[in-house]
C-alpha positions in Angstrom: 51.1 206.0 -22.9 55.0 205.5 -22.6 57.4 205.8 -25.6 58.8 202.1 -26.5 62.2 201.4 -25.8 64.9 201.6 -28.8 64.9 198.3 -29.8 62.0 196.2 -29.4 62.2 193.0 -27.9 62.3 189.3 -30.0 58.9 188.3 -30.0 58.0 184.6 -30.4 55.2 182.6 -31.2 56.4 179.3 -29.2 53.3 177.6 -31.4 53.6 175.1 -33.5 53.4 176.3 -37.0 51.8 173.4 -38.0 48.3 173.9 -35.4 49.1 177.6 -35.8 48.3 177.3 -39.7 45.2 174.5 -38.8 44.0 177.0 -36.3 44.4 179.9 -38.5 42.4 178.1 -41.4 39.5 177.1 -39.3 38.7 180.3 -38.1 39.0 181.8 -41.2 36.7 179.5 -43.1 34.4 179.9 -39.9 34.5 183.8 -40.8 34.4 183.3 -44.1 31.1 182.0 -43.4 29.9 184.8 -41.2 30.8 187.2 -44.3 28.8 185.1 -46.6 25.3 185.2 -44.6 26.1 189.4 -43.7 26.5 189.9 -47.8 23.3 187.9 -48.6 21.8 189.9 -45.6 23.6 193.4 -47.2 22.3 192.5 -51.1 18.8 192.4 -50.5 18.1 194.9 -48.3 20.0 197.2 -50.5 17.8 196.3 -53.5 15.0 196.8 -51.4 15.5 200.0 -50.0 16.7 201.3 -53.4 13.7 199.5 -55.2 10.8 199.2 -53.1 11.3 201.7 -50.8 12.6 203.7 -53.3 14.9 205.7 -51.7 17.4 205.8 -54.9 20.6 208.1 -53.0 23.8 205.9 -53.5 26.6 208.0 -51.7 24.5 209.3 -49.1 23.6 205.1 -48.5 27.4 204.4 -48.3 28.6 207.2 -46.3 26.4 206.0 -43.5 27.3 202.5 -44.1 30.9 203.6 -43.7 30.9 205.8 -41.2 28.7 202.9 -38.9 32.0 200.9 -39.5 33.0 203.0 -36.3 31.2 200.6 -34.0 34.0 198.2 -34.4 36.4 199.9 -31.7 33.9 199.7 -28.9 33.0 196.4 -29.6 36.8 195.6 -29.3 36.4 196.3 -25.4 33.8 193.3 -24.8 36.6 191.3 -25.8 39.1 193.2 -24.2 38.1 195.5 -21.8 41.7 196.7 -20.3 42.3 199.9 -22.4 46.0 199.7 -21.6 46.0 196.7 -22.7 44.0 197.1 -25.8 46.3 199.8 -26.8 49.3 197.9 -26.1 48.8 195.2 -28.4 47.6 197.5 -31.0 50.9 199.1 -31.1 52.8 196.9 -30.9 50.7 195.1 -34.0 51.2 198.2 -36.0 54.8 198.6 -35.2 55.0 195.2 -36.9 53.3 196.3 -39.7 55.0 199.3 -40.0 58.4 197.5 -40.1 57.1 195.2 -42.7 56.1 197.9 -45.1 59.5 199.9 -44.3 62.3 197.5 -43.8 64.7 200.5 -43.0 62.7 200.0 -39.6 63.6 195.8 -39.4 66.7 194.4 -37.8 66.5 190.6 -39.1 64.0 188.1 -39.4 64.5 184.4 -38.6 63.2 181.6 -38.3 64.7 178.8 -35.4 63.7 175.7 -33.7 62.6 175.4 -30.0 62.8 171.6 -28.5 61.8 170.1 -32.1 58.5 173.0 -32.8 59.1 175.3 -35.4 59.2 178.7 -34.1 58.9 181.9 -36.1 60.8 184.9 -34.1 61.0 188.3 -35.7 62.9 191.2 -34.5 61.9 194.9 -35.4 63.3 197.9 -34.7 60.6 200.1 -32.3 59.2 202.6 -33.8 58.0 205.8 -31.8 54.3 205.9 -31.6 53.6 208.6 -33.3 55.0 207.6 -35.8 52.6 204.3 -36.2 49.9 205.9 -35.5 50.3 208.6 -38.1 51.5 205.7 -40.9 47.7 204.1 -39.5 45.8 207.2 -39.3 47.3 207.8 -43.4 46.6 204.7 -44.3 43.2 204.1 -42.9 42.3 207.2 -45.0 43.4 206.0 -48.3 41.7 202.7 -47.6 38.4 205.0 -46.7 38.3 206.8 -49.7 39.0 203.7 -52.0 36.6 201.5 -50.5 34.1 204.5 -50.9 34.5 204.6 -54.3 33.9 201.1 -55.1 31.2 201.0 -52.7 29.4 203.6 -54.9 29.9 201.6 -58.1 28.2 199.2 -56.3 25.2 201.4 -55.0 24.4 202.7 -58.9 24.8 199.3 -60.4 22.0 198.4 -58.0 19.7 200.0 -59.9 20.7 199.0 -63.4 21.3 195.3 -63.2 19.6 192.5 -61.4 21.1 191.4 -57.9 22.6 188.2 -59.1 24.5 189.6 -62.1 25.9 192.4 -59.8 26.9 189.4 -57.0 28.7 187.5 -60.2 30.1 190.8 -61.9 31.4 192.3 -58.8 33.0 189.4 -57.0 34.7 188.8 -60.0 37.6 190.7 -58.1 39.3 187.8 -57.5 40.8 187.6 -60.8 42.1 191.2 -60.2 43.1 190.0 -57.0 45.2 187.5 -58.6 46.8 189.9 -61.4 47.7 192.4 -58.8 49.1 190.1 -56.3 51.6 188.5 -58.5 53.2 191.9 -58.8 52.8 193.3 -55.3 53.1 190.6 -53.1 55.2 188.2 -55.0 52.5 185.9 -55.6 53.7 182.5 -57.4 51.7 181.6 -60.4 50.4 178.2 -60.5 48.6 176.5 -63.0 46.0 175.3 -59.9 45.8 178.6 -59.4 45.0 179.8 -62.9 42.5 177.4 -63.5 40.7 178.1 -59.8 40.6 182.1 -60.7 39.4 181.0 -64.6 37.0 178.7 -63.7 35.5 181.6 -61.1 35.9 183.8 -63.8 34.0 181.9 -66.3 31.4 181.6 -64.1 30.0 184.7 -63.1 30.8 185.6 -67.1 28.1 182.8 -67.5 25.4 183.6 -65.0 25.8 187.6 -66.4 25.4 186.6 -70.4 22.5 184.6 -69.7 21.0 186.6 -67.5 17.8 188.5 -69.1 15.5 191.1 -66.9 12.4 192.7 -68.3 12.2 194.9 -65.8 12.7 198.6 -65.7 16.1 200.3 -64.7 16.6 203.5 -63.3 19.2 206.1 -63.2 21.2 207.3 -59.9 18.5 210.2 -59.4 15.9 207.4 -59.6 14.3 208.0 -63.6 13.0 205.3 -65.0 14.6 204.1 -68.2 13.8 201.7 -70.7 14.2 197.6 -69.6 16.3 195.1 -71.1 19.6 194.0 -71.9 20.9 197.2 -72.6 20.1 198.5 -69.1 21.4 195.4 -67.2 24.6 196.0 -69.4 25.1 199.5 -68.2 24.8 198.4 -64.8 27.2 195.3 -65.2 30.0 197.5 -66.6 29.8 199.9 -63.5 30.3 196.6 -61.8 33.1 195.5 -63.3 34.7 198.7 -62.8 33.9 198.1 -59.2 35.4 194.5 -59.3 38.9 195.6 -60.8 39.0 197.9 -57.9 38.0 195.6 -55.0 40.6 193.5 -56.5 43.4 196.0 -56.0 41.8 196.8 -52.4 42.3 193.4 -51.3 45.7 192.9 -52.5 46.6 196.7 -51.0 45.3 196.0 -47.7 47.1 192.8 -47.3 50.3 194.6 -48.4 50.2 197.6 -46.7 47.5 197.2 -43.6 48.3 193.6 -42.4 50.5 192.9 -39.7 53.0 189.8 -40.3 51.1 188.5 -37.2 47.3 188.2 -38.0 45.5 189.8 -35.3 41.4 190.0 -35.0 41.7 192.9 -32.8 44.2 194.9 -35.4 41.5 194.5 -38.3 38.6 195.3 -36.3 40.6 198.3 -35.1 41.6 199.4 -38.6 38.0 199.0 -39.7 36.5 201.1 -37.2 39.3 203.6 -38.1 38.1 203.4 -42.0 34.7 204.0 -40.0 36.0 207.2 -38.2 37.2 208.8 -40.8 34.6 208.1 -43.1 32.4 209.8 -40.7 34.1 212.9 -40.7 35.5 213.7 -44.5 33.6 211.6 -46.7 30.3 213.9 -45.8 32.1 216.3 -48.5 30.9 215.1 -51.7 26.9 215.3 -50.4 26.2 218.9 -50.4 28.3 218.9 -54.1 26.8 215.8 -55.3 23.4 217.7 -54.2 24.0 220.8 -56.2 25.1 219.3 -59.1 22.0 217.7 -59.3 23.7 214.5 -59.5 22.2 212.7 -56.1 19.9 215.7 -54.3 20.0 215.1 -50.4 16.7 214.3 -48.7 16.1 211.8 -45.7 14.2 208.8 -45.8 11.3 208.2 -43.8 11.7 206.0 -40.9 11.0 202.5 -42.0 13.4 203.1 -44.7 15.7 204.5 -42.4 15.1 201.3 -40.0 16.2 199.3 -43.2 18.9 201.4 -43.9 20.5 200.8 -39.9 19.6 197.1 -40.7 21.9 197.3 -43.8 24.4 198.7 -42.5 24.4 196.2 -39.7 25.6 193.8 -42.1 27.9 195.7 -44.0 30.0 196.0 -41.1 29.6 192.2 -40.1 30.7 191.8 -43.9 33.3 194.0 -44.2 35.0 193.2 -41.0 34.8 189.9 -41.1 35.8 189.9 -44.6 39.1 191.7 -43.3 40.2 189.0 -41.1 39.8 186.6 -43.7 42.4 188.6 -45.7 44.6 189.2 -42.7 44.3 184.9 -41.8 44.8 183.8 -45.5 45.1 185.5 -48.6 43.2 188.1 -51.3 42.6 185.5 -53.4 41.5 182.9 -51.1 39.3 185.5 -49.4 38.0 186.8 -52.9 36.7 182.9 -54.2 35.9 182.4 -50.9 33.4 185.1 -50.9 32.1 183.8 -54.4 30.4 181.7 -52.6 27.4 184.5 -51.7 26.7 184.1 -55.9 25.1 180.9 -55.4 23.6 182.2 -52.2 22.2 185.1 -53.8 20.4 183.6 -56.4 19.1 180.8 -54.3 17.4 183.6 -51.8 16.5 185.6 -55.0 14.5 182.5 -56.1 12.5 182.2 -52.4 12.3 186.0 -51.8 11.2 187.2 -55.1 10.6 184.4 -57.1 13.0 184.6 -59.6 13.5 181.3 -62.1 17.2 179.5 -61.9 18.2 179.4 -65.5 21.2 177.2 -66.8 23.5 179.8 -66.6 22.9 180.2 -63.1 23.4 176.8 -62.4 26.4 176.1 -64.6 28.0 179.3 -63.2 27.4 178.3 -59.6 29.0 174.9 -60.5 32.2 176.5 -62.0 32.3 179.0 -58.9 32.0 175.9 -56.5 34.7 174.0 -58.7 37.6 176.9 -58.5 36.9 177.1 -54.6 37.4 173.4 -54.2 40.8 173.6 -56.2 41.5 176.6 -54.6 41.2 175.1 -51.2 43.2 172.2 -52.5 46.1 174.3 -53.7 46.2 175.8 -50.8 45.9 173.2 -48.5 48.8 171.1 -50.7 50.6 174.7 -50.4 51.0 174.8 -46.2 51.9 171.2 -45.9 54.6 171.8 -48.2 55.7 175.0 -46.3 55.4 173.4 -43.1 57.8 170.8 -44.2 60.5 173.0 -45.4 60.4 175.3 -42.5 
């Protein structure tokens, strides 16, 4: 691979910013969409094969999820088969990013007019290779580890709380979302925007109060405790630890691993690199979690393990997908968008295992679907406005 000149060349985007933005907010709601259905998909088979099949091993469960994230890169060649030029744009997407995060590395940016379009033109200084892929490589890890440890929060509130409280609790994130973006990416606070993140917020706080479950809990090692509020508590908690940290993901990821241009290819990339090195580190905390007595290592049987691959299937669908929808809009767009899966969730929960749909479930749904609305609206009022002052 040759070393990029010393100063990279202006690159524009001759497109309209206007369709560019249109275009941009299609395909993300279109993805947003494919997340939703690969997180239903994700939920239940993740209470089943923690429940039913009773294979109750959390980290071990995530580590393969993870590490199955590593699919993502050879998919990339069905949509670009030329390696070279795979590799090309990938560079030079992380040399954008790169700049972005280290304006030491950034000449200028500017925005001009070509023949009446708007046209956005940046110009970075090119950084050697090695250089981006070592920033990538760093940052990929971090993102691993992080993502790991809010999967697991996720994995033991499985077994504590009931599917639909965890859905709520956990994608409460985009409040976090919204706290942390105001400081880290200069997010503007608006009172549409206040009242879309309450409104979620006071939603999923409805459907998890009201929520009651008879049934049994059980620990990480898989002992049955005693039923009731005070289990499904325990296990919301771990989710909400979960959520405050999925929010800071989301908002991290958007500062620090996406690229001024969106690019699919670029987050399917970084999410297969999450996958790699998932695959080879994150194995470590088995073998101690095993001798602690914590989560002891043992291998499922085979139609578990056929659910398991199914699982995981979706989790990549969902994570990836969930990615671009960062990279195309914004954390908290992304984060209410994905609310949407609590309404989902308890809807399936009703058909699959015939679970009731209380008032608070409905109410909730109804604020959720409320703050995405406004949301959408805020953000919709929000390009047009851009678009004119550009």
């Amino acid at each position: 691979m040759e070393e990029s000149s010393p100063l990279l060349s202006t690159r524009e985007t001759g497109i309209n910013l206007n369709s560019g933005r249109k275009l941009y907010s299609t395909l993300a709601l279109g993805i947003l969409c494919i997340s939703i259905a690969a997180f239903v998909i994700q939920t239940e088979l993740a209470q089943l094969i923690q429940t039913e099949r009773n294979f109750r091993k959390p980290y071990f469960i995530l580590w393969i999820a993870h590490s199955f994230w590593v699919i993502m890169i050879p998919l990339q060649f069905a949509f670009q088969p030329n390696f070279r030029a795979y590799m090309s744009e990938f560079i030079r997407t992380g040399n954008e990013l790169v700049c972005e995060v280290n304006p030491t590395y950034q000449i200028n940016y500017m925005d001009t007019e070509n023949e009446g379009d708007d046209v956005i033109q940046h110009t970075f200084i090119s950084v050697p290779h090695k250089y981006i892929l070592a920033y990538l490589f760093k940052i990929a890890f971090f993102f691993a580890v992080l993502i790991s440890a809010i999967a697991y929060a996720w994995y033991v509130a499985v077994n504590y709380t009931t599917m639909t409280n965890l859905t709520a609790i956990y994608n409460i994130s985009c409040f976090w979302a919204y706290v942390f973006s105001v400081p880290l990416l200069g997010e503007s606070v608006q009172m549409a925007k206040v009242c879309s993140v309450f409104l979620s917020t006071a939603g999923v706080t409805i459907m998890s109060l009201d929520q009651k479950d008879p049934t049994p809990g059980y620990d990480v090692g898989g002992n049955a405790e005693e039923g009731g509020n005070g289990t499904i508590y325990t296990g919301d908690l771990i989710a909400l630890l979960g959520a405050v940290m999925y929010g800071l993901y989301e908002v991290l990821y958007k500062k620090y691993g996406s690229p001024p241009t969106p690019s699919i290819l670029f987050a399917n990339t970084m999410t297969g690199l999450i996958g790699i090195l998932s695959l080879i580190f994150l194995w470590v905390p088995i073998p101690i979690l095993h001798y602690t007595g914590i989560e002891e290592f043992s291998l499922p049987d085979m139609k578990t393990f056929g659910y398991i691959i199914l699982m995981v299937s979706s989790g990549v669908a969902f994570n990836a997908s969930f990615m671009i929808v960062i990279a195309l809009t914004s954390p908290i767009f992304a984060a209410i968008g994905i609310l949407l899966t609590i309404p989902t969730v308890a809807f399936v929960d009703a058909l699959v295992i015939k679970s009731s749909l209380n008032t608070g479930t409905i109410v909730g749904s109804l604020c959720i679907l409320i703050s995405f609305v406004l949301l959408s609206w805020r953000s919709i009022k929000d390009e047009i406005k851009k678009h004119r002052s550009d």
